[in-house]
C-alpha positions as CSV (number, residue, x, y, z in Angstrom):
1,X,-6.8,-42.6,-38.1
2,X,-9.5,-44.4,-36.4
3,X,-12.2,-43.0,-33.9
4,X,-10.4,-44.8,-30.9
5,X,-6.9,-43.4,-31.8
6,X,-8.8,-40.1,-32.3
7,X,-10.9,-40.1,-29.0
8,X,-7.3,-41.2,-27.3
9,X,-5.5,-38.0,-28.5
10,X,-8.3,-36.0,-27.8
11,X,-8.1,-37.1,-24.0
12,X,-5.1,-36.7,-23.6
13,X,-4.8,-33.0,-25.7
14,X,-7.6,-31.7,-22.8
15,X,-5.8,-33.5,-20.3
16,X,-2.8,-31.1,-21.0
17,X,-4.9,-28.5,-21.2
18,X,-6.6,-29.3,-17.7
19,X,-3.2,-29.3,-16.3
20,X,-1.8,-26.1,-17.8
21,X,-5.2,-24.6,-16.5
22,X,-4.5,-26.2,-13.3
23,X,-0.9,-24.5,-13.2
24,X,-2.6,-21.0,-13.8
25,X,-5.2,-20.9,-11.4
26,X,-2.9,-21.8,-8.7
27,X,-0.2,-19.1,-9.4
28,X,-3.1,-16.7,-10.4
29,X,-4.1,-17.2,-6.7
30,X,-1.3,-16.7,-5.4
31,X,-0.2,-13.4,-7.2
32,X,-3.9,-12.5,-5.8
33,X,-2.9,-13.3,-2.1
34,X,0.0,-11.6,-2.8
35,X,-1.8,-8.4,-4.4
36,X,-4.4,-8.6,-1.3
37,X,-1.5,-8.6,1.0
38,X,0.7,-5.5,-0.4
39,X,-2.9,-3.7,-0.8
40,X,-3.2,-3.8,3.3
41,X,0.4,-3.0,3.9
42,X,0.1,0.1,1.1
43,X,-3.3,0.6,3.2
44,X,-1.8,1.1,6.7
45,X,1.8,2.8,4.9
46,X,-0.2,5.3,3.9
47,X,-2.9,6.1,7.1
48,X,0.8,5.9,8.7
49,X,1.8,8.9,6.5
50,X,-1.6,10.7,6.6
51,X,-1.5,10.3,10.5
52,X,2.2,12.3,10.1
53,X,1.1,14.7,8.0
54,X,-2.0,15.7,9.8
55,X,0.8,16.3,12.7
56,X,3.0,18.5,10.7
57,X,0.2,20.4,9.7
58,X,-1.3,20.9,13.5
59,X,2.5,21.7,14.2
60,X,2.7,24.2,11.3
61,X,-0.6,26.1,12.5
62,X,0.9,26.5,15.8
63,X,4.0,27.5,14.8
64,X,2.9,32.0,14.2
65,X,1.3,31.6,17.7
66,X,4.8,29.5,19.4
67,X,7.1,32.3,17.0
68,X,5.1,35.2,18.6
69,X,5.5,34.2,22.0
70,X,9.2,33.8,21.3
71,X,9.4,37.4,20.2
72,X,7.0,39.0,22.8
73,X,9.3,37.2,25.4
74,X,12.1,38.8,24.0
75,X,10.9,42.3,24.0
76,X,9.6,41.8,27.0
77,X,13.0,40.7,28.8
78,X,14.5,43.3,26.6
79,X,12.4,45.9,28.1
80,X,13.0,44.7,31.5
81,X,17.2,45.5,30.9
82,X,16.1,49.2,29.7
């Protein structure tokens, strides 16, 4: 094989090679865009569900103090009847 044939290949072996890195990078970026995008939603899904749960847990702490008015209402209206 001469240099000229050699040189020729070898042009056109790292031109396939520029192209298949050229294919990569731009689905690389987008599976990053796509990553950055379901780390945001994720991000806000799950200040969503700590905002909830701080909620129930307010609602839970006042729940003894709601339940004992409840009761102390009833015995009062129950002693009212007697």
């Amino acid at each position: 094989m001469d240099v000229e044939s050699e040189i020729r290949d070898l042009k056109r072996r790292v031109g396939e090679l520029e192209g298949t890195y050229g294919f990569l990078t731009g689905q690389l970026r987008d599976v990053h865009r796509s990553v950055l995008g379901f780390q945001e939603d994720a991000s806000q899904e799950f200040e969503d569900v700590k905002n909830r749960m701080g909620r129930f847990e307010r609602s839970l702490d006042a729940l003894p103090r709601a339940l004992a008015e409840i009761v102390r209402a009833e015995f009062a209206r129950r002693d009212s009847k007697e």
